[in-house]
C-alpha positions in Angstrom: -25.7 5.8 34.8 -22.9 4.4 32.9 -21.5 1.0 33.4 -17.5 0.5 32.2 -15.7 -3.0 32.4 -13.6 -4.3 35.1 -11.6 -5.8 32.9 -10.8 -5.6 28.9 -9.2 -9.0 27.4 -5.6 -7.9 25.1 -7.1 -8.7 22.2 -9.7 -6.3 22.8 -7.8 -3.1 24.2 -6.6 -0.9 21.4 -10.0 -1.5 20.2 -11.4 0.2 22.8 -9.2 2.4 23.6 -8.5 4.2 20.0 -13.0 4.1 19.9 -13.3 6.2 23.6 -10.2 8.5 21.9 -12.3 9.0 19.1 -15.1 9.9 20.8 -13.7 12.9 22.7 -14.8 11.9 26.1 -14.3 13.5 29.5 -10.9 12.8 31.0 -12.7 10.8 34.0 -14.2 8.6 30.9 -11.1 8.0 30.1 -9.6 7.1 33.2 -12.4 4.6 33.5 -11.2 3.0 30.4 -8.1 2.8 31.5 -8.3 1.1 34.5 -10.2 -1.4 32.5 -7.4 -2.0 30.0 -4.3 -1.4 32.3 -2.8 0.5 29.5 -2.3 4.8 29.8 -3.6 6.2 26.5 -0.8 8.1 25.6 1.6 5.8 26.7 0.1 3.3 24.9 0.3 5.6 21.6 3.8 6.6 22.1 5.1 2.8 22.8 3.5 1.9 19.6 5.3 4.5 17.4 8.3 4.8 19.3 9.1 1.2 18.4 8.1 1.7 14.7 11.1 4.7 15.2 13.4 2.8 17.0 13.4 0.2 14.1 13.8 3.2 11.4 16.7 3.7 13.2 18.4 1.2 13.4 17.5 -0.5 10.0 20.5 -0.4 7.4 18.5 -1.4 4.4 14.7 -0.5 5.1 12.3 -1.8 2.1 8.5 -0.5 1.8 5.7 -2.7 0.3 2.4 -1.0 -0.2 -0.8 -1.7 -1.4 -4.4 -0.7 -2.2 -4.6 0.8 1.6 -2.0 3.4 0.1 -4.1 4.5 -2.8 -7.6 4.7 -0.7 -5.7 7.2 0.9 -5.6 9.4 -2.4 -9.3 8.6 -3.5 -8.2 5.5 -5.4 -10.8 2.8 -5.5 -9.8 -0.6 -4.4 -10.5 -3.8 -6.3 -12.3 -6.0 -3.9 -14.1 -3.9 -1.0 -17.3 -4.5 -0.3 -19.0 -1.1 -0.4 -17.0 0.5 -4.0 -14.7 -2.1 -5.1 -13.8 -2.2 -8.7 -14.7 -5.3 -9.5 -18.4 -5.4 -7.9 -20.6 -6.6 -10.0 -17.9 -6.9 -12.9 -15.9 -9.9 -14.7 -12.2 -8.4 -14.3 -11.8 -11.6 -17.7 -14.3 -9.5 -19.4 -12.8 -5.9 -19.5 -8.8 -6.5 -17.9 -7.7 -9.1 -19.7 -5.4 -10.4 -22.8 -8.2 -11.5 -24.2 -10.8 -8.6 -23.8 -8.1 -6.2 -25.6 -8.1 -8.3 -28.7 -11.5 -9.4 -28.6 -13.4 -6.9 -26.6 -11.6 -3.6 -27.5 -14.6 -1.5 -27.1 -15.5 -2.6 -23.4 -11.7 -2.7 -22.7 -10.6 0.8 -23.8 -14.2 2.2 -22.3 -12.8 0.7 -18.8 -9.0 1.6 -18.8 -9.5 5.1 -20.2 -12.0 5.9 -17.4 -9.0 4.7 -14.9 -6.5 6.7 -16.6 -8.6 9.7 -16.8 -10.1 9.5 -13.2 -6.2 8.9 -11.7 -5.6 12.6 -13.7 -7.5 13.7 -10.8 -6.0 12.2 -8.2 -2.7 13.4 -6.2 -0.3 11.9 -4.1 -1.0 11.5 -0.5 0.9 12.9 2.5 2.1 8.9 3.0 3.6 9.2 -0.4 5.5 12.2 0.0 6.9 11.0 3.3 8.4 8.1 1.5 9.8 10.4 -0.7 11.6 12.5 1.3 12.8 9.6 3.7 14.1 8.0 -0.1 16.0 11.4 -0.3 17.7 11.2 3.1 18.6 7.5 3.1 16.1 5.8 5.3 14.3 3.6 2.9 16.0 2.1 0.2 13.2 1.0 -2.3 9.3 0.8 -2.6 7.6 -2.6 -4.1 4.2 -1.9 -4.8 1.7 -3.4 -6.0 -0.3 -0.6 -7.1 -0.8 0.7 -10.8 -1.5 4.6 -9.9 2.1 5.8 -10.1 1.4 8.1 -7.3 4.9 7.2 -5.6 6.8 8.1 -8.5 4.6 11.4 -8.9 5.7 12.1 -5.5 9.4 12.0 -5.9 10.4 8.2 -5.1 13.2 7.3 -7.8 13.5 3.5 -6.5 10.1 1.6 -7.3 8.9 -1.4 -8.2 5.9 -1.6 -10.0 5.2 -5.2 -9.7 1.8 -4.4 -12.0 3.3 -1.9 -14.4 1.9 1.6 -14.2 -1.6 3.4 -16.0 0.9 6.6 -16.5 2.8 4.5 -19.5 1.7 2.8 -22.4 3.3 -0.1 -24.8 3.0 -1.9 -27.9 1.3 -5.4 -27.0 4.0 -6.6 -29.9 6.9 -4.6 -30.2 7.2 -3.3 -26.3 8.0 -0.2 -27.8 6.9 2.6 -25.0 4.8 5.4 -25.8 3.2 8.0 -23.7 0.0 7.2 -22.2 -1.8 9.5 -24.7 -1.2 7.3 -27.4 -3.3 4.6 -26.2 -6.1 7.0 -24.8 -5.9 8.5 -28.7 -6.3 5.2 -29.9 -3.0 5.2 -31.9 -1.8 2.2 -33.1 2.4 1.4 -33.1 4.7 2.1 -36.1 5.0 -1.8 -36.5 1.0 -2.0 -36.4 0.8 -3.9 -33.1 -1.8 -2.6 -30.6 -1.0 0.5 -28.6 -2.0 -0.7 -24.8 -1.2 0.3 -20.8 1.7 -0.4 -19.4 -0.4 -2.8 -16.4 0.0 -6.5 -16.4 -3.7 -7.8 -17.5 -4.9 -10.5 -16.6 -3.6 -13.7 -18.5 -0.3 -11.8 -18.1 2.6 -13.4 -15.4 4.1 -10.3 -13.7 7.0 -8.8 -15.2 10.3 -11.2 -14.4 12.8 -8.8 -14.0 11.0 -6.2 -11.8 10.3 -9.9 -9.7 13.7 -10.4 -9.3 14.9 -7.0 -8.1 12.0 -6.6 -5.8 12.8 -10.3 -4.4 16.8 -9.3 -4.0 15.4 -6.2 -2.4 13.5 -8.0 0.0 16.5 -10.6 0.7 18.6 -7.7 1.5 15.9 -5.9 4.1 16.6 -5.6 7.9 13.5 -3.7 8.3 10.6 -5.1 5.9 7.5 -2.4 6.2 4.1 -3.1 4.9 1.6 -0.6 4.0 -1.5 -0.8 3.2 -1.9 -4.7 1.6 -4.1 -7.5 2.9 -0.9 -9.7 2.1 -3.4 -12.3 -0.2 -2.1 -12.2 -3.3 1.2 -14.4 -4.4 3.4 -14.3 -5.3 3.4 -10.6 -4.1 2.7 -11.8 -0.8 6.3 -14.0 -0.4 8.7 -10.8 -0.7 7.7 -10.0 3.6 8.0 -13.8 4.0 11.5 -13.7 2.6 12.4 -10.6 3.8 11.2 -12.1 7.3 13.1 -15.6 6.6 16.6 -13.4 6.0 16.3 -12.0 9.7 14.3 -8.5 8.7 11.9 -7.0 11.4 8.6 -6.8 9.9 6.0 -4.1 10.2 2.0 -4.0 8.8 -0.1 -1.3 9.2 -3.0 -2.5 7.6 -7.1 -1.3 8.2 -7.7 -5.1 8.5 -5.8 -8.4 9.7 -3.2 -10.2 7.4 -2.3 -13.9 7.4 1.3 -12.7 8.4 0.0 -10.7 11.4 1.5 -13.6 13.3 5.1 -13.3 12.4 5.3 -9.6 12.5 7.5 -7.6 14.8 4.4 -4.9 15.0 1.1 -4.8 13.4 -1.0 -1.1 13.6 -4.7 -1.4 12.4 -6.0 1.2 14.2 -4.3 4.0 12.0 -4.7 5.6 9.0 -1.1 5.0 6.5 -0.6 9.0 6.8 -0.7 9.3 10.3 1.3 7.0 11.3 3.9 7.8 8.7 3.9 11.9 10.2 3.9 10.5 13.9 7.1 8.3 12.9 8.4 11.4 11.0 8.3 13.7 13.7 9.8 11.5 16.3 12.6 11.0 13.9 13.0 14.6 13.8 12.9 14.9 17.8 16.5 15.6 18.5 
C-alpha cells in the first residue's frame, strides 16, 4: 500500500513533482501527486516556460551571463564541485597563477596544456548553439561569460565577453603580442623574449578592464538579464545581474543549485538542465 501527502508545502512542489515525472509513474500516481501539490503537471511545465517566452518577447536588449553550469553541459569540469572539481585536492597559487608561470613553469605548463588539450575534445553544446542562432536573429544582444572554454564563440556567437580570457588564444606575458595557442603548447617563446602564455586571467591577475566595462554597459542597457549556469559567488562577476536588475531588467536563473540573487529574480528554474530549457523556449518561440 502506498501512502501520498495531503498536502505538499510551495517550497517543496516542483521538487516533487519534476522527481514522480522522472520516475515514469502510472497516470493515477500522478494524479495523486497532484492533488497533493495543487499544481497540474503540465500546466505547471508550460507556465514556467511560457513566462521565460513571454519575456524573450518582449525584451529589446536581452543579455546572457553563463557559467560553469554551461560548460558541464559539454563535458567541462567545474572548478569547485565536490565529486570532480578541478581544484580538489589542488592549490589553484601553485599551478594557475602569476607566480607558478615564472617560478613553477614545469607544473604550470603540465596543468594548462592538459586543459587545452582535453577542451580539443570537447564541442559545443545544444545550449550554445541556441544562443547562437538566437544572436543571429536578434533576440540576444551579447553573452558575458565567465568561462575560459571558448565554446560560444566555436558555436557561432560574434558578441562575447570573456571576462577570464580564453584557453583557445595565447599572449606574450610582456609584449601582449597574440599568438595562436600552439605557440604556447610548443613552448615558443615571443620575438621580444617574453614568455609565450594563455590568454586566461591567472590568478594574481585583476580581470581585463575593458572587457569589464563593455560587459557592465551591456548589463546597464539589459531589459531582460538571463543567467545560465553560475552560482552567482564570484565578484565582481556577480554585480553585472545586480546592475542589470537595479536598471529595471527582468532577471532569469536557471541554475542546478540556489543563488544568493534567487530572491530578486523575476524566475529561477533548478529543476532543468541549461539545454532543455533553452529548446522548450526555442520552440515555443517558433509556435506561430
Amino acid at each position: 500500500m502506498q501512502l501520498f501527502p495531503k498536502y505538499i508545502h510551495p517550497e517543496f512542489r516542483l521538487k516533487f513533482l519534476k522527481e514522480i515525472t522522472d520516475s515514469k509513474p502510472s497516470l493515477s500516481t500522478v494524479r495523486r501527486w497532484e492533488k497533493a501539490t495543487g499544481i497540474k503537471v503540465t500546466e505547471l511545465e508550460v507556465d514556467i516556460f511560457e513566462q521565460f517566452k513571454q519575456m524573450m518577447k518582449s525584451s529589446r536588449h536581452t543579455v546572457i551571463f553563463t557559467g560553469a553550469g554551461m560548460a558541464t553541459e559539454s563535458g567541462v569540469p567545474d572548478f569547485r564541485s565536490a565529486q570532480n572539481g578541478m581544484w580538489n585536492g589542488i592549490d589553484p597559487l601553485s599551478l594557475a597563477s602569476v607566480d607558478a608561470m615564472k617560478h613553477n613553469r614545469t607544473s604550470f605548463m603540465k596543468f594548462y596544456r592538459k586543459r587545452i588539450l582535453d577542451l580539443q575534445d570537447v564541442q559545443f553544446n545544444k545550449g550554445h548553439e541556441i544562443l547562437a542562432q538566437w544572436e543571429k536573429v536578434g533576440l540576444i544582444k551579447s553573452i558575458i561569460t565567465q568561462n575560459v572554454d571558448g565554446l560560444h564563440a566555436a558555436a557561432g556567437s560574434q558578441n562575447v565577453f570573456e571576462l577570464h580570457g580564453s584557453l583557445s588564444r595565447a599572449h606574450c606575458n610582456d609584449c601582449l603580442t597574440e599568438y595562436e595557442i600552439e605557440k604556447f603548447l610548443n613552448e615558443e617563446t615571443c620575438r621580444c623574449g617574453g614568455i609565450i602564455r594563455p590568454g586566461v586571467v591567472l590568478f594574481g591577475e585583476n580581470l581585463p578592464e575593458k572587457t569589464l566595462k563593455f560587459a557592465s554597459i551591456e548589463s546597464e542597457k539589459a531589459d531582460l538579464f538571463i543567467v545560465l549556469g553560475s552560482s552567482l559567488s564570484v565578484s565582481p562577476a556577480n554585480w553585472f545581474p545586480v546592475d542589470a536588475k537595479e536598471n529595471g531588467a527582468k532577471l532569469v536563473i536557471v541554475n542546478n543549485d540556489p543563488t544568493d540573487l534567487d530572491d530578486v529574480a523575476d524566475l529561477v528554474i533548478n529543476d532543468y538542465g541549461i539545454g532543455e530549457v533553452l529548446a522548450r523556449v526555442k520552440r515555443l518561440l517558433e509556435v506561430k
